[in-house]
VOGU-3710 file (C-alpha; in Angstrom, 3 decimals, decimal comma):
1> xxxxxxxxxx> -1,038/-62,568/-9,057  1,075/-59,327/-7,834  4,491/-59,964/-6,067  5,341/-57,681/-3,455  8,313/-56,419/-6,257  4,647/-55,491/-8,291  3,164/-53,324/-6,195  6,413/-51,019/-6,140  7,048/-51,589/-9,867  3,463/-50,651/-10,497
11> xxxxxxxxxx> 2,416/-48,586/-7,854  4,760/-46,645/-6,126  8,113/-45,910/-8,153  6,044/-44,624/-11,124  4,722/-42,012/-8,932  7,997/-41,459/-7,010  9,431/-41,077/-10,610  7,042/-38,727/-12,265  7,344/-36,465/-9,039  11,038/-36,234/-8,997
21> xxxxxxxxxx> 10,667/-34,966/-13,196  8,135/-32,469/-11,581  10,913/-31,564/-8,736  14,147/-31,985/-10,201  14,386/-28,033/-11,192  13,549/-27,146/-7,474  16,272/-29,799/-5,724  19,162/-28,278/-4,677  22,033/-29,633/-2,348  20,299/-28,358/1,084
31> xxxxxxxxxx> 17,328/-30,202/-0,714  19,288/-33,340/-1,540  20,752/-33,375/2,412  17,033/-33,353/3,324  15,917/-36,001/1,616  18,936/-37,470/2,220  18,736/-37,338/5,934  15,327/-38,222/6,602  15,735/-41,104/4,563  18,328/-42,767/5,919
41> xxxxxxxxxx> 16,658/-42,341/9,340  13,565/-43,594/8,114  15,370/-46,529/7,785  17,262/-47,078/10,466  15,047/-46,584/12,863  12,216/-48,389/10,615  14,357/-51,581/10,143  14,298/-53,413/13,899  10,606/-52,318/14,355  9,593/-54,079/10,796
51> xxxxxxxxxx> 11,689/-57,136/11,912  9,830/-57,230/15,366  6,263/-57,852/14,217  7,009/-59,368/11,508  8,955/-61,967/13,769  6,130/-62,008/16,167  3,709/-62,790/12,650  1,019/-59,587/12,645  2,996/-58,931/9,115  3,107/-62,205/6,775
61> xxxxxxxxxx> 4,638/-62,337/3,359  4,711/-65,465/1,369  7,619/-66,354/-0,168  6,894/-66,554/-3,753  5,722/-63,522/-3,453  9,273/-61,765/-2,300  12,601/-61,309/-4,316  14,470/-62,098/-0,506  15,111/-60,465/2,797  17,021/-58,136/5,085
71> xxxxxxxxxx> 16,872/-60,203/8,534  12,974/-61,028/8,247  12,203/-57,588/6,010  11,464/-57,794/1,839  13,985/-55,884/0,170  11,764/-54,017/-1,491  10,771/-52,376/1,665  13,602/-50,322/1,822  13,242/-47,944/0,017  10,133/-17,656/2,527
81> xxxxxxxxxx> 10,159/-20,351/6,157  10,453/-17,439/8,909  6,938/-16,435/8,152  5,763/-19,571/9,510  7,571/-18,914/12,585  5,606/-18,286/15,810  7,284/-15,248/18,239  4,339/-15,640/20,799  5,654/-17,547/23,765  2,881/-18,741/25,576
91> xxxxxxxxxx> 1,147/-20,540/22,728  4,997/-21,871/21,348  5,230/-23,671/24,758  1,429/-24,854/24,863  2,047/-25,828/20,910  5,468/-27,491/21,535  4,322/-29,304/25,062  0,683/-30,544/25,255  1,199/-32,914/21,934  4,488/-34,144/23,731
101> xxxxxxxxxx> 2,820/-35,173/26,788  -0,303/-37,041/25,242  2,353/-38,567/22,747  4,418/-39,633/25,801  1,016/-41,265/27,620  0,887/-42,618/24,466  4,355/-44,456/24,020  3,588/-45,590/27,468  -0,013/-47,113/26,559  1,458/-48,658/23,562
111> xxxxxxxxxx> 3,787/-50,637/25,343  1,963/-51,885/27,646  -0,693/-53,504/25,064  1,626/-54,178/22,685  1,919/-58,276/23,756  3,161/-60,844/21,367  -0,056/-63,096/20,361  -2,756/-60,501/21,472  -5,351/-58,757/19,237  -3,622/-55,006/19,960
121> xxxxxxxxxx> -0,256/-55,713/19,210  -0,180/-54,277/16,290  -2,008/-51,456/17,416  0,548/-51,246/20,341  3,658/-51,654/18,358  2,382/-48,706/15,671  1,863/-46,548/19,375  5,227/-46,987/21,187  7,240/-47,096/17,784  5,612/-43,692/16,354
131> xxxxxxxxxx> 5,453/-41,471/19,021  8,700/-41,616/20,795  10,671/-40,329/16,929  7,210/-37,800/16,581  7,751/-36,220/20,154  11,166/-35,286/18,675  10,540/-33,916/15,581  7,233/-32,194/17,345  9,631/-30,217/19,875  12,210/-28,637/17,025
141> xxxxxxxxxx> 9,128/-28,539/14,414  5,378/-28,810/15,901  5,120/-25,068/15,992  6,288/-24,573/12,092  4,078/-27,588/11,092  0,768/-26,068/13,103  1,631/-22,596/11,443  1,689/-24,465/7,843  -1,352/-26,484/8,698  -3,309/-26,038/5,187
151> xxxxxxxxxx> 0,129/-27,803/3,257  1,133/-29,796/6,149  -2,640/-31,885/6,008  -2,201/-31,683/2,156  0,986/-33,556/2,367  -0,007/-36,127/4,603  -3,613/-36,828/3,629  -3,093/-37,388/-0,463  -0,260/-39,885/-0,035  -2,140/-41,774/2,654
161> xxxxxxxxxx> -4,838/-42,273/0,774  -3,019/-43,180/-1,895  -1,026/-45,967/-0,076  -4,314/-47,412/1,771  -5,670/-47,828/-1,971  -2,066/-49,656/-2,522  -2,095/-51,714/0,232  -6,163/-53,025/-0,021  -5,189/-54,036/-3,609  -2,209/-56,117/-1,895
171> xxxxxxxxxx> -4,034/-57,099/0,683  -6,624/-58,452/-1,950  -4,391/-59,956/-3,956  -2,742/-61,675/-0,941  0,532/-59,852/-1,739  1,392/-59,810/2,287  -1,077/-60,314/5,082  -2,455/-59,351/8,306  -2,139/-61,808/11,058  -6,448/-61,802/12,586
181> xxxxxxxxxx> -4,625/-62,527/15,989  -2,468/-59,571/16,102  -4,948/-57,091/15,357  -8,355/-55,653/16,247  -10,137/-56,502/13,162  -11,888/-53,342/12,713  -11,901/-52,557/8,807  -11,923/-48,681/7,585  -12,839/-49,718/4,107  -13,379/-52,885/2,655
191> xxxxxxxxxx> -10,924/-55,525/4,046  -8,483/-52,707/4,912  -7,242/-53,021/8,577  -8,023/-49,732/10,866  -3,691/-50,875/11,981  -2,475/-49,464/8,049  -4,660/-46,532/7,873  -3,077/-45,725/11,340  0,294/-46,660/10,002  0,416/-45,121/6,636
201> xxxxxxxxxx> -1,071/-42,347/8,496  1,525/-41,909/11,059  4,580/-42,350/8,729  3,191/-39,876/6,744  3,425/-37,438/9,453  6,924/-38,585/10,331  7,716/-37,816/7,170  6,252/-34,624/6,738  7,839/-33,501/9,559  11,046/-34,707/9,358
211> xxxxxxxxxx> 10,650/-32,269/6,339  9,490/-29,144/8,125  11,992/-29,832/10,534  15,165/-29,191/8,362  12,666/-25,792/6,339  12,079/-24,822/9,597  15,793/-25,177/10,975  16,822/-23,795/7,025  14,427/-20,819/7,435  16,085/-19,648/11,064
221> xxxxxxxxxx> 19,934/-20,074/9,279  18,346/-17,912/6,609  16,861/-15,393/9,185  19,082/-15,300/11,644  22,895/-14,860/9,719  24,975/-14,139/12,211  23,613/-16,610/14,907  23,879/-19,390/12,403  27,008/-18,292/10,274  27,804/-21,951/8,254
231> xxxxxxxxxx> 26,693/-22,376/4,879  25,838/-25,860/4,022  28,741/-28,155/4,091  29,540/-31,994/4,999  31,013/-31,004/8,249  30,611/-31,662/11,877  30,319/-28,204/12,600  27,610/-27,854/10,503  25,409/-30,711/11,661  26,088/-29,126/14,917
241> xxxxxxxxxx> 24,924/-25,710/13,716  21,750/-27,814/12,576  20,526/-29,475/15,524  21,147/-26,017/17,350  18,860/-24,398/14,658  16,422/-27,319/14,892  16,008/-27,057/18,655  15,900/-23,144/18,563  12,973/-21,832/20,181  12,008/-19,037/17,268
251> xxxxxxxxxx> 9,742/-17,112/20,219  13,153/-16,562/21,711  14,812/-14,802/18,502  13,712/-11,131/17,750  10,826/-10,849/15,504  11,987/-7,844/14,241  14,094/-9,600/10,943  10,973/-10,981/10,106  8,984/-8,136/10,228  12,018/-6,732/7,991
261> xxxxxxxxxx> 11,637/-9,229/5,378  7,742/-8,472/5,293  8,496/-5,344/4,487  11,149/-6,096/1,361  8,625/-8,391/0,291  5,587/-5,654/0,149  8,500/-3,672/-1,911  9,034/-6,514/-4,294  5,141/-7,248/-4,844  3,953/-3,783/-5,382
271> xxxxxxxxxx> 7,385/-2,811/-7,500  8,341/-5,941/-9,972  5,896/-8,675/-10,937  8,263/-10,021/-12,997  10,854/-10,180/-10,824  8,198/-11,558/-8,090  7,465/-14,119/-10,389  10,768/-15,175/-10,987  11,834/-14,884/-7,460  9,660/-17,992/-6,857
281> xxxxxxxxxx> 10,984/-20,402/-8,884  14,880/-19,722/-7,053  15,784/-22,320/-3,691  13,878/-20,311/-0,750  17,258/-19,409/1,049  18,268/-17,619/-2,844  15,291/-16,372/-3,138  15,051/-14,704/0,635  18,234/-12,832/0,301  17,493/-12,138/-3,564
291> xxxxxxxxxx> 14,191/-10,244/-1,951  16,108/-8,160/0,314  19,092/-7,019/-2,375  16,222/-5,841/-4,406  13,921/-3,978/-1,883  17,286/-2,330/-0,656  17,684/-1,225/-4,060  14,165/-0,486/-4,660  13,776/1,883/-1,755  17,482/3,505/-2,460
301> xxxxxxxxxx> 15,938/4,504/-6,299  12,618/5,590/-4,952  14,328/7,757/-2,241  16,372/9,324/-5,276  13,014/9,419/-7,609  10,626/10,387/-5,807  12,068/13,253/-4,619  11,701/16,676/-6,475  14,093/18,912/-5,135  17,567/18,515/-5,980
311> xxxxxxxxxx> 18,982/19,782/-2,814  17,203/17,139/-1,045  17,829/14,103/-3,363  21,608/15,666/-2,569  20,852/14,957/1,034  19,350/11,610/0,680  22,027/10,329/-1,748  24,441/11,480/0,910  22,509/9,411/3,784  22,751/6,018/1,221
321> xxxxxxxxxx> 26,228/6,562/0,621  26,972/7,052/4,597  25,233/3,823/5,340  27,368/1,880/2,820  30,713/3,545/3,813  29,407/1,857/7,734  27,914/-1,752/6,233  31,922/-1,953/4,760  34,372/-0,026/6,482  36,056/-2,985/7,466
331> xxxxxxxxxx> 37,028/-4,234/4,072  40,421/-4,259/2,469  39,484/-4,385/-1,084  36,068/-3,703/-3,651  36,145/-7,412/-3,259  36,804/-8,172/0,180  34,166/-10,468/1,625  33,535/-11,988/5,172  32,774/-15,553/4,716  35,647/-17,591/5,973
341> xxxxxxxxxx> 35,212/-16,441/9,824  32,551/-16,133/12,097  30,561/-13,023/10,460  30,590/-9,537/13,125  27,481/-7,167/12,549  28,288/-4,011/10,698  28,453/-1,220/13,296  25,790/1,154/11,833  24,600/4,176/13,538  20,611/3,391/13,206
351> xxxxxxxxxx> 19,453/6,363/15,202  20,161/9,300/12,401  18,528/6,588/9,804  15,462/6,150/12,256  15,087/10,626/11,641  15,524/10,381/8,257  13,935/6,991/6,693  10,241/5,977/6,690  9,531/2,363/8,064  9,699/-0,114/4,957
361> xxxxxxxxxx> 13,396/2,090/3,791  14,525/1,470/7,677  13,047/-1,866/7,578  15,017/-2,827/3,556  18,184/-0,973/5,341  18,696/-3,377/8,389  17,934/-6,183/6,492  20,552/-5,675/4,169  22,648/-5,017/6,773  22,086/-8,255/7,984
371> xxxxxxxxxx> 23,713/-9,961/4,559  26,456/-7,493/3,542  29,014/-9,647/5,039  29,210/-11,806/2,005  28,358/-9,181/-0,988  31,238/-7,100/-1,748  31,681/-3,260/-2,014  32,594/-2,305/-5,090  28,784/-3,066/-6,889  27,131/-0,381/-3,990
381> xxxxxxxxxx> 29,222/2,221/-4,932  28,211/1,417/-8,761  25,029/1,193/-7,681  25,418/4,977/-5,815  26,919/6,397/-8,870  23,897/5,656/-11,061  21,960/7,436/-8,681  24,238/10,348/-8,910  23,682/10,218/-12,668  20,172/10,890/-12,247
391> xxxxxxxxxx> 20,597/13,388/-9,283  22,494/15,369/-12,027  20,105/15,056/-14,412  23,034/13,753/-16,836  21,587/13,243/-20,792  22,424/9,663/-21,893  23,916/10,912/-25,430  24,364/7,526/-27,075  24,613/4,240/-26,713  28,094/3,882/-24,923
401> xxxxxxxxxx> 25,989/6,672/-21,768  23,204/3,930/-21,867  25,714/0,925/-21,333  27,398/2,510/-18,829  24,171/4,057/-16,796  22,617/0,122/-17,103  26,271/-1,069/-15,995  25,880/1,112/-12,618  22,241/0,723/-12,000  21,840/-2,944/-12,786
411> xxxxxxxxxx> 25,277/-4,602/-14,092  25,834/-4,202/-10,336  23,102/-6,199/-9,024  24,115/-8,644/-11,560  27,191/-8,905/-9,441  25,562/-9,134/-6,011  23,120/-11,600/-7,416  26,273/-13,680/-8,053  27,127/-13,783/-4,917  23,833/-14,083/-3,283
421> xxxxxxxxxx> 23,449/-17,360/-5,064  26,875/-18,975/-4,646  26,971/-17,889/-0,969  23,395/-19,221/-0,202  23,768/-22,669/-2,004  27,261/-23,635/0,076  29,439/-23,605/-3,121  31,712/-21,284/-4,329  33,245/-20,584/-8,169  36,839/-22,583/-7,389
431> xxxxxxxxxx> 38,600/-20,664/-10,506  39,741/-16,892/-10,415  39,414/-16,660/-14,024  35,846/-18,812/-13,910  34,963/-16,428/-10,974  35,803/-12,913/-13,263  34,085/-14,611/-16,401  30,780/-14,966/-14,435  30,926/-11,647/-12,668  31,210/-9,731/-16,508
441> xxxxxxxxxx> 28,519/-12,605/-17,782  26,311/-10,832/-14,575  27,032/-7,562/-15,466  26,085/-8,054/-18,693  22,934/-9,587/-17,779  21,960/-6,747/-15,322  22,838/-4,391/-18,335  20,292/-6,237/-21,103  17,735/-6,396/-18,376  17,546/-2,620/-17,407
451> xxxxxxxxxx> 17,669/-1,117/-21,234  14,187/-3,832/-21,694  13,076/-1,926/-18,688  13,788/1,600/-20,059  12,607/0,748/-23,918  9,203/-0,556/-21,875  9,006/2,881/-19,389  10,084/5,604/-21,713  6,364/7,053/-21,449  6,390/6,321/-17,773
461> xxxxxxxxxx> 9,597/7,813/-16,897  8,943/10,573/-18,827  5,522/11,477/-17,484  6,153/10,259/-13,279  9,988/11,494/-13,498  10,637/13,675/-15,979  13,469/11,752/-17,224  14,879/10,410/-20,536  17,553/7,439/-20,884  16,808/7,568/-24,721
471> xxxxxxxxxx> 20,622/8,139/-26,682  20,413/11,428/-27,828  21,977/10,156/-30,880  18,781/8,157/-31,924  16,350/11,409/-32,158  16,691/13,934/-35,092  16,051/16,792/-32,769  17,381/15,534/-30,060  16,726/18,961/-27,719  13,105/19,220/-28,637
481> xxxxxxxxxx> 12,529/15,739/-27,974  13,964/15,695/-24,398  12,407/18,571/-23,279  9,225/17,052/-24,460  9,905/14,165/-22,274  11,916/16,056/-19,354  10,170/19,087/-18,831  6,930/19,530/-20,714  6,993/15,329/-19,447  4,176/14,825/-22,577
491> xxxxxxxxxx> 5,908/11,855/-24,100  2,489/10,909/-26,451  2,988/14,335/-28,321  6,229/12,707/-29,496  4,138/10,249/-31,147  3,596/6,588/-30,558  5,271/5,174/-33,666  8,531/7,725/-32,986  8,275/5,823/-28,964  8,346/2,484/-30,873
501> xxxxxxxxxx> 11,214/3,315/-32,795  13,298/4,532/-29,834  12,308/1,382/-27,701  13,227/-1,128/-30,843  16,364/0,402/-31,255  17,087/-0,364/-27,804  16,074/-3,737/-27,886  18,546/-4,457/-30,277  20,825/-3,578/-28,485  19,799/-5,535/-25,646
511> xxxxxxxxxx> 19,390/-8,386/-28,008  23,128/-8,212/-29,353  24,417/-8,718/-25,671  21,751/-11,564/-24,638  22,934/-14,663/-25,793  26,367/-13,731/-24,366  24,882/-13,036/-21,233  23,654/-16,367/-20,532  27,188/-18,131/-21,122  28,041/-17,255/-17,350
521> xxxxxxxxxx> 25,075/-19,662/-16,280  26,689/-22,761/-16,801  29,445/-21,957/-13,961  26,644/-20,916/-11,249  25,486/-23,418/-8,460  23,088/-26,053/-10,293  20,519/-25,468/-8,284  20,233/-21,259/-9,697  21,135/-22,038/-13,168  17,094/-22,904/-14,464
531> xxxxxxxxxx> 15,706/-20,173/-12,487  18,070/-17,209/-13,836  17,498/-18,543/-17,253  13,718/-18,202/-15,856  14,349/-14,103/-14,899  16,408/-13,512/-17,783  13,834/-15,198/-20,466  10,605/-13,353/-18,253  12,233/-9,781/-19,195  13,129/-10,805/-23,143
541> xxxxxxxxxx> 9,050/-11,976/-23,076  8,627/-8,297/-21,782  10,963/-7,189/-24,867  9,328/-9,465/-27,524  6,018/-8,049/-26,191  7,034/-4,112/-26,901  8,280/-4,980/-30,289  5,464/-7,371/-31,041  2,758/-4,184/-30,451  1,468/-2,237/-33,339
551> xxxxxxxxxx> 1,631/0,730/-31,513  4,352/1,816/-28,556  2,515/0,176/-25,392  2,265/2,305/-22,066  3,432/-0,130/-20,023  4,167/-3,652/-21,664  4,288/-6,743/-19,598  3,449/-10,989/-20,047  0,137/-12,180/-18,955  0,067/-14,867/-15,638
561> xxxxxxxxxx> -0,313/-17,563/-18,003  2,446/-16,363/-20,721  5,116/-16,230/-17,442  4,052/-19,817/-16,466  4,763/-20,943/-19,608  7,893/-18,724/-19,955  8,690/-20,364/-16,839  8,044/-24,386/-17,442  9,736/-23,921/-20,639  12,551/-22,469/-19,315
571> xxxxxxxxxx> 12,923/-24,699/-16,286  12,108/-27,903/-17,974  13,398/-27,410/-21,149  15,949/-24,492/-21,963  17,547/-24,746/-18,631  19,246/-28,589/-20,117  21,960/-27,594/-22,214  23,340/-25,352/-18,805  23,393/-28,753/-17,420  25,338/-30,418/-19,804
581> xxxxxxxx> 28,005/-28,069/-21,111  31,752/-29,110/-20,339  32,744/-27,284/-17,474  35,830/-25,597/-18,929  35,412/-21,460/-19,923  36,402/-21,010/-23,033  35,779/-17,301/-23,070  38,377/-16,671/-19,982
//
């Protein structure tokens, strides 16, 4: 015969258990607080209602069947968001308001049929327990959970069912029992009472919003900067800051940063797939601001690229460089951030931008805006002379150009990727010399990645730019060879096998950097160390993939199925050791 203890043992903390394997790569500390949170509430407010009817006998338990109790409870009872958001006011208030009122008729109805010894008061009990905790998670939430409809069912269908298929075995095996005189006797399957459908039902929903709730209060924080300006933190002023974001009416913000973000994201999806993919696997506020740092830099290359006359790209490289002198001409230093006071908006004059930018560069521009406050100055103007290398049409003449040109053009986003993550997951890197270590680690990083990008597009920059960031020093005739690839821009008459040897050279020297890259991971937040060993290992598939082909590939690249794999492994497997290194740098 099961014991109550059973059904857990058996039933429910094996599942609980294999999903928090499946999850533990995704939790991070906002995540923990969430769980956390609802948790805790689930049972406090849980507690006197179980002791209730359970005093007033619609739940029985027999006692060989329990390990002991808490008052007349078992103890083994106890146990990117903005797109979702929804600007339009009049169905917000008709979303938000009509469930509220039926579930406050409800509360009432429950009540009143809820009477000790009569056949509804379970029924009645479930009613004026549920809603009242539902009505207030329905007026921060209801709108976020209707907008997420397809996941939100999902989440609360397949563990209901799951738990009715629990409980009839219990109930069959007379684990605990429902009291004939407290209920209506009508049986959804079996000898399962229509009263634990409704209830498993009902929690379920709690649950699931109670959930949305804190995504959908995480998603305006993430939206919404300097409204919400505390990073996560044990502190009264950011519960505060939570119930404020909770109760926020989104139909009352401005649309327009979300419409922004839309935009950075059509940048990232037609521009990187790797990076798109690996974007995913990063905790969604990471990942949101990750998004916007790269369309910002996306859009700033293109404007450069895409441009053929040089007196122009002059002109745009001039705009970029007068919108970053504006985003930080309050700093004191290349590392001066904002984050210890309430953050002020940048005072940018948008109007010349509106003349000269098309929508999505506008759009990546004022959403950068909205994060420069944390991210330092000194990686921009990197980042601005790597575009002036190209403006110039300077020849990368060995290996020592190519380090440097990667160092400006993507050792610098290793840097604001740094920051990005630390700032967005509420910690911060508590040693100087920790802090410096990781910063070089990140340039170093951003340097491998970009020479696997330029040994995979050597035919493609060569025939869409007209550009070469092969070393000179690698090619026997090194003048013919660039103006085959700068001017005449016919990189195949170079030959394929000559392409292969240029991009293999380069590899290796990606390769000798590599492993020192990762060693900065192990001082980043927890929560980013798996998915930047995801990015990093996604690009070295890219690498592995160039070198593997017989011939120089146009454009080489992992399959969807080799970057899941790249992924899980990484995640799941690789990704350990980062968690179990002795916090101490060695290589200070």
């Amino acid at each position: 015969m099961l014991t109550y203890i059973d059904v857990h043992f058996i039933y429910t903390l094996p599942v609980v258990a294999v999903l928090a394997l499946i999850t533990w790569p995704f939790i991070s500390r906002l995540e923990l607080f969430k769980i956390g949170f609802v948790c805790t509430m689930a049972f406090v407010y849980t507690t006197p209602w179980d002791n209730y009817i359970i005093f007033h006998n619609a739940w029985m338990y027999k006692p060989k069947n329990i390990l002991a109790v808490i008052g007349y409870v078992p103890v083994e009872e106890w146990s990117p968001a903005c797109f979702n958001f929804n600007f339009n006011k009049t169905s917000y208030a008709l979303i938000r308001w009509m469930p509220i009122l039926v579930l406050a008729l409800t509360t009432l109805q429950g009540y009143n049929i809820a009477v000790p010894g009569k056949n509804t008061f379970y029924l009645g009990c479930i009613m004026w327990w549920s809603c009242p905790v539902i009505m207030f998670l329905w007026y921060g939430a209801g709108n976020y959970f209707v907008k997420k409809s397809t996941s939100s069912a999902i989440a609360v269908i397949v563990p209901t069912l799951y738990l009715c298929w629990v409980d009839r075995i219990a109930l069959k095996d007379d684990v605990w029992h429902i009291n004939e005189k407290t209920s209506l006797n009508i049986f959804v399957a079996g000898d399962l009472p229509f009263e634990e459908c409704l209830f498993f039902l009902i929690t379920n929903v709690i649950i699931v919003l109670g959930s949305m709730a804190f995504d959908k209060s995480y998603g305006i924080a993430d939206t919404y900067p300097f409204e919400f300006s505390f990073r996560y933190s044990l502190s009264l002023k950011y519960c505060y800051q939570k119930i404020q974001q909770f109760v926020r009416a989104e139909c009352d913000m401005s649309p327009s940063q979300v419409y922004d973000i839309r935009q950075c994201l059509n940048v990232l999806k037609r521009a990187s797939k790797s990076f798109d993919v690996a974007s995913l696997v990063f905790p969604a506020g990471v990942r949101l601001h990750l998004i916007i740092l790269y369309a910002f830099c996306r859009v700033t290359d293109d404007m450069i690229d895409s441009e053929p006359n040089v007196g122009v790209k002059k002109r745009k490289l001039k705009l970029i460089e007068t919108f970053i002198d504006e985003l930080f001409k309050d700093r004191n230093s290349d590392y001066d951030v904002k984050t210890s006071m309430t953050p002020r908006k940048p005072e940018v004059n948008w109007e010349q931008y509106r003349l000269e930018l098309t929508d999505e560069e506008l759009s990546c521009f004022r959403a950068i805006s909205q994060i420069s406050f944390y991210l330092p100055r000194k990686p921009f103007y990197e980042l601005l002379d790597g575009y002036r290398w190209d403006v110039e049409g300077k020849t990368v003449q060995n290996e020592t150009d190519l380090l440097l040109y990667s160092s400006y053009v993507a050792g610098s986003v290793g840097t604001l990727c740094v920051y990005v993550m630390v700032y967005n997951s509420g910690t911060q890197i508590d040693d100087d010399e920790k802090h410096d270590f990781v910063i070089r680690k990140a340039q170093q990083m951003g340097q491998v990645l970009q020479i696997v990008n330029i040994s995979r597009d050597i035919v493609t920059d060569s025939e869409t730019l007209g550009r070469c960031y092969v070393p000179a020093e690698y090619m026997d005739d090194a003048a013919a060879d660039i103006n085959t690839l700068c001017s005449d821009r016919d990189p195949w008459t170079l030959g394929s096998e000559k392409l292969k040897s240029y991009a293999t050279r380069m590899i290796r020297l990606a390769n000798r950097y590599q492993m020192e890259s990762l060693e900065g991971i192990q001082y980043l937040p927890y929560e980013v160390r798996g998915p930047v060993l995801v990015a990093t290992d996604i690009y070295q598939g890219v690498a592995c993939a160039v070198e593997a082909s017989p011939t120089y590939p146009r454009r080489a690249s992992l399959g969807k199925w080799d970057k899941i794999f790249v992924g899980i492994n990484s995640l799941y497997f690789k990704s350990l050791k980062y968690f179990f290194q002795v916090d101490r740098c060695k290589h200070c």
